[in-house]
C-alpha angles and dihedrals in degrees: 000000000000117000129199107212098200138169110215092224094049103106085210085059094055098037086056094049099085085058095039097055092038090051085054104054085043105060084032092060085049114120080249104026124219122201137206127198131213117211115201087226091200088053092042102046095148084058095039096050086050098057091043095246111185101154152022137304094002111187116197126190102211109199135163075348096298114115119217113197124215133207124240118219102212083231087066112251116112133245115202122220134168110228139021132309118288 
């Protein structure tokens, strides 16, 4: 499942929203629907400080219980990496 770590105030995180939520109907409307998530980081602290959340928009691929974090270009493509940040 892909989560969207967000804070509501980060103006990324708004400018990736459109995509995010049309990303979502999409893949829900699917034969076999997937589904992705969004987490108000600033409302979920326990969850963000798990996963180790130090930006925004954080994306994490959680998969066979491992999360893979992705980084976010600011002009809105994606860049996967295993790990945390750093």
């Amino acid at each position: 499942m892909l989560v969207d770590f967000y804070a509501p105030w980060c103006g990324h995180c708004k400018k990736l929203e459109p995509a995010y939520s049309e990303a979502a109907a999409t893949l829900a409307a699917l034969d076999e629907p997937l589904y992705i998530a969004k987490l108000d980081a600033t409302e979920h602290k326990e969850a963000a400080g798990k996963f180790e959340i130090r930006g925004f928009p954080t994306l994490k691929l959680f998969k066979n219980g491992v999360a893979i974090e992705y980084q976010v270009r600011r002009e809105g493509g994606l860049e996967g990496r295993k790990g945390g940040r750093g």
